[in-house]
C-alpha positions as CSV (number, residue, x, y, z in Angstrom):
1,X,-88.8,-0.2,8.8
2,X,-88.4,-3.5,10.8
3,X,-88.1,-6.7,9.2
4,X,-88.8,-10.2,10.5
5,X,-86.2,-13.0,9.6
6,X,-87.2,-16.1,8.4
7,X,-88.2,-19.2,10.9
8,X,-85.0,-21.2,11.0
9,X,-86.9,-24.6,8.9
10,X,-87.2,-27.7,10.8
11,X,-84.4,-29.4,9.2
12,X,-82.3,-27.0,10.4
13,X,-83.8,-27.3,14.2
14,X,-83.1,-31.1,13.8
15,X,-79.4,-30.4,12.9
16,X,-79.2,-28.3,15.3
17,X,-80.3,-31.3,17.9
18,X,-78.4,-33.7,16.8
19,X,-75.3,-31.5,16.9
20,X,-76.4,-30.7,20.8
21,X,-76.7,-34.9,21.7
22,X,-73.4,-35.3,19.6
23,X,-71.9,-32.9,21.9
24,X,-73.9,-34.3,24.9
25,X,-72.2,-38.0,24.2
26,X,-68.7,-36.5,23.8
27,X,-68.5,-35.6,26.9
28,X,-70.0,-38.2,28.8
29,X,-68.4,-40.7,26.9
30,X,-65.0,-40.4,29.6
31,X,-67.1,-40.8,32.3
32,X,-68.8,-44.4,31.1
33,X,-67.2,-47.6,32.9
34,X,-65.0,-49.4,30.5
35,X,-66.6,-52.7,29.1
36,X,-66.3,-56.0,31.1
37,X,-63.5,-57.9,29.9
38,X,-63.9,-61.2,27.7
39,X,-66.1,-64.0,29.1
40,X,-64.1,-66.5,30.1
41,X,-64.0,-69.9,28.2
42,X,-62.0,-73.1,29.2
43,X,-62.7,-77.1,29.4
44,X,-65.4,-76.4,31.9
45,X,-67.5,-75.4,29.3
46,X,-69.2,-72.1,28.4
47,X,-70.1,-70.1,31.6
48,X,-74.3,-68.6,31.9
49,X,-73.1,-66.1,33.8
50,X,-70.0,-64.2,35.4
51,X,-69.4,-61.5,38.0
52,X,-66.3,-58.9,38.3
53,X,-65.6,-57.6,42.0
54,X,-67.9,-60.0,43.4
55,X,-68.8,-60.3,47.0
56,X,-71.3,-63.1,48.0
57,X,-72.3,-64.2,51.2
58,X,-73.9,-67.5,52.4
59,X,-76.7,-67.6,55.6
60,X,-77.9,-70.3,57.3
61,X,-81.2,-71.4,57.8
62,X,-81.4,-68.9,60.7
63,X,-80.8,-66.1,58.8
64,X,-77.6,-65.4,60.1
65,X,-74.7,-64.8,57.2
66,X,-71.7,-67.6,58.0
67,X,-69.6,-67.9,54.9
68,X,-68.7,-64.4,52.6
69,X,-66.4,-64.8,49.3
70,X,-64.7,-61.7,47.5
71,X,-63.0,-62.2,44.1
72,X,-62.3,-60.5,40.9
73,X,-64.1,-62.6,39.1
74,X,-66.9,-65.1,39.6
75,X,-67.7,-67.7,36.6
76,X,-70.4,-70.2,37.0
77,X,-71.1,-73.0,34.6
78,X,-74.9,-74.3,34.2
79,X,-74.1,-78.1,33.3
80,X,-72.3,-78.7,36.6
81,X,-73.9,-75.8,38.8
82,X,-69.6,-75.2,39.8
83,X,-68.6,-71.4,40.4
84,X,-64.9,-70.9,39.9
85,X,-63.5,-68.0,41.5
86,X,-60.3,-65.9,41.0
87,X,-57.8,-65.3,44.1
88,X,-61.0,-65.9,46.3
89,X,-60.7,-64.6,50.0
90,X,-63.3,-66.0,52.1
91,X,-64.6,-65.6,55.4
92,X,-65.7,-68.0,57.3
93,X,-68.0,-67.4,60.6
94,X,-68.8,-70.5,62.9
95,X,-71.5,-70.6,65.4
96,X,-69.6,-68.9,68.0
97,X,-69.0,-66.1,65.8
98,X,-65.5,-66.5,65.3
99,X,-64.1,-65.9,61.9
100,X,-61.9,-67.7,60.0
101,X,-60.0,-66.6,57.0
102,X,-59.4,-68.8,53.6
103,X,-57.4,-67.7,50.8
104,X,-55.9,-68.7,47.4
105,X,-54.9,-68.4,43.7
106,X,-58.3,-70.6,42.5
107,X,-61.2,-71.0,44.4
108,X,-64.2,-73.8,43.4
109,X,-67.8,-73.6,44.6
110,X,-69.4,-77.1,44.4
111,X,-73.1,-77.9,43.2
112,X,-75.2,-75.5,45.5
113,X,-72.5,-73.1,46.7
114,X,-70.5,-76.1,48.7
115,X,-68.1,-77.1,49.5
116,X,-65.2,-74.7,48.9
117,X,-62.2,-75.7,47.2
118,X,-58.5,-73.5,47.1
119,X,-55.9,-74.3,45.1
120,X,-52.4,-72.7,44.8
121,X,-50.8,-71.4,47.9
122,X,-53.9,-72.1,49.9
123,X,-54.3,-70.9,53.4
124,X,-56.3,-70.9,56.5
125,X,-55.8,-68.5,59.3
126,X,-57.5,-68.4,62.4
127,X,-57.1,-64.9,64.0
128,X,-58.2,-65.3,67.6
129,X,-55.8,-68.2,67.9
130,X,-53.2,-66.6,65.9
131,X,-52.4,-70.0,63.8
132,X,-52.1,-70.3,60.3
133,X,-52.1,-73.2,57.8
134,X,-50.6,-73.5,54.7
135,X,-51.3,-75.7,52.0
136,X,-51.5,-76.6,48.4
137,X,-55.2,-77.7,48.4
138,X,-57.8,-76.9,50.9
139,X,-60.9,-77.8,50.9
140,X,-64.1,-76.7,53.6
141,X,-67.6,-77.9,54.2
142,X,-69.5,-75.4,55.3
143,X,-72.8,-77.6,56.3
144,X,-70.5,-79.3,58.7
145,X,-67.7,-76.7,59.6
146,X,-65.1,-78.9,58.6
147,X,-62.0,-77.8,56.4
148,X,-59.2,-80.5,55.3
149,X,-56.6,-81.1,53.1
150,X,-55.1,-84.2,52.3
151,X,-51.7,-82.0,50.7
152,X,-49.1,-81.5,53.3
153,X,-49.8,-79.0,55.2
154,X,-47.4,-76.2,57.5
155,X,-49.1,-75.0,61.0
156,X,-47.8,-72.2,62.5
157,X,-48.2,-70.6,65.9
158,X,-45.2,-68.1,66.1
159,X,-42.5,-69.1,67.4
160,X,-43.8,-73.2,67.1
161,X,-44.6,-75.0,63.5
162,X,-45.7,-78.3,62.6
163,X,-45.7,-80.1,59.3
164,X,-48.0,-83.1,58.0
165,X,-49.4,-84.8,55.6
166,X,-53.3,-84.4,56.5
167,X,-55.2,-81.6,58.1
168,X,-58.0,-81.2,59.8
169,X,-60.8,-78.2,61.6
170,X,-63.6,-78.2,63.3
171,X,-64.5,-75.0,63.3
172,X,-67.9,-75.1,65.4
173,X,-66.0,-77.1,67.6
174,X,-62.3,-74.9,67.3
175,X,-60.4,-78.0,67.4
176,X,-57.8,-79.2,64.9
177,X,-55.5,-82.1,63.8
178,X,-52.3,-82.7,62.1
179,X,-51.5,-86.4,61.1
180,X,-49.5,-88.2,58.8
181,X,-46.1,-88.4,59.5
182,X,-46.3,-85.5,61.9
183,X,-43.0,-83.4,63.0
184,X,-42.3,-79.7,64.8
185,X,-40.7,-77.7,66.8
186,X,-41.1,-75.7,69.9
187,X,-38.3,-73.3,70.8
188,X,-38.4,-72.9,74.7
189,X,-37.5,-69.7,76.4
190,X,-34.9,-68.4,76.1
191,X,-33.0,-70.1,73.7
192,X,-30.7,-69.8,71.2
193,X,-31.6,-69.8,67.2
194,X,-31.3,-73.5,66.4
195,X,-32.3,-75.0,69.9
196,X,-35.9,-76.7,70.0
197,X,-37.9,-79.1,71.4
198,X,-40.5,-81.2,69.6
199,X,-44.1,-80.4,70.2
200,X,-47.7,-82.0,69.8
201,X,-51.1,-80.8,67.9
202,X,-52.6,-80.3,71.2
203,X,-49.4,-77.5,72.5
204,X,-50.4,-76.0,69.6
205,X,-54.2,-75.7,69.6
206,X,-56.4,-74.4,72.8
């Protein structure tokens, strides 16, 4: 003779459940992105908003994209509408569509995304031309296309340098300018490590 077993009871259905979405969790808990890391706080004053592996890029009023930023982190402040960025890389298109490269260790957007400020190490390199600026504090106008620094500065187009105390770029216009208490080298062909003659800006830009 056949007999029926008892209906499991609905407590014992809801255990069952909630032993299923325990297990459920458990292993999807490895696969969850680990939490964003504290929100920064400093004399600034506290941020609205920050962003981690942040890529933003700036167009102009024809549409056309002529400034990007990458960095780690993004923090923006509401009372002075400043975004300060971390090891910022930024490239920077002019209307020619030749890019321009900015880098350093602390990067400041102004009120409305400009200008850009880099501080620590800062650096400017300019592929097509193959010349590279460094500096401790570099700052770029990107209404204007014009990037400066009044820190002194080292230009470099391999095997020729130049050091000065001001720096200037056109970018729109690819044209740049060394002053203050200007001095550099040129090696000439063929000779011997230690041997150089004195150059100008204008040997050194096209």
């Amino acid at each position: 003779m056949l007999r029926r077993l008892p209906r499991p009871s609905f407590r014992l259905w809801l255990f069952l459940l909630l032993l299923a979405l325990g297990g459920l969790i458990t292993w999807l808990d490895p696969w969850q992105p680990p939490p964003p890391g504290p929100v920064p706080t400093d004399e600034a004053g506290e941020p609205d908003y920050f962003l981690e592996q942040a890529r933003l890029t700036r167009f102009d009023i024809e549409g056309r994209a002529h400034q990007r930023l990458e960095s780690p982190r993004l923090v923006h402040t509401p009372h002075d509408d400043v975004t300060r960025a971390v090891t910022p890389l930024a490239h920077l298109i002019d209307r020619e569509g030749r890019l321009w490269v900015a880098s350093g260790q602390e990067g400041r957007l102004g009120p409305g995304g400009n200008p850009l400020t880099l501080t620590g190490d800062a650096r400017l390199f300019a592929p097509e031309e193959r010349w590279q600026l460094d500096t401790e504090v570099l700052h770029y106008d990107a209404n204007v296309g014009h990037a400066w620094s009044d820190t002194p500065a080292l230009l470099q187009q391999p095997p020729q340098h130049m050091r000065g105390e001001r720096f200037d770029a056109w970018i729109h216009d690819n044209r740049a300018r060394l002053t203050d208490n200007v001095r550099g080298y040129h090696p000439p062909e063929g000779a011997q490590p230690g041997q150089a003659d004195p150059v100008t800006l204008e040997e050194l830009t096209p």
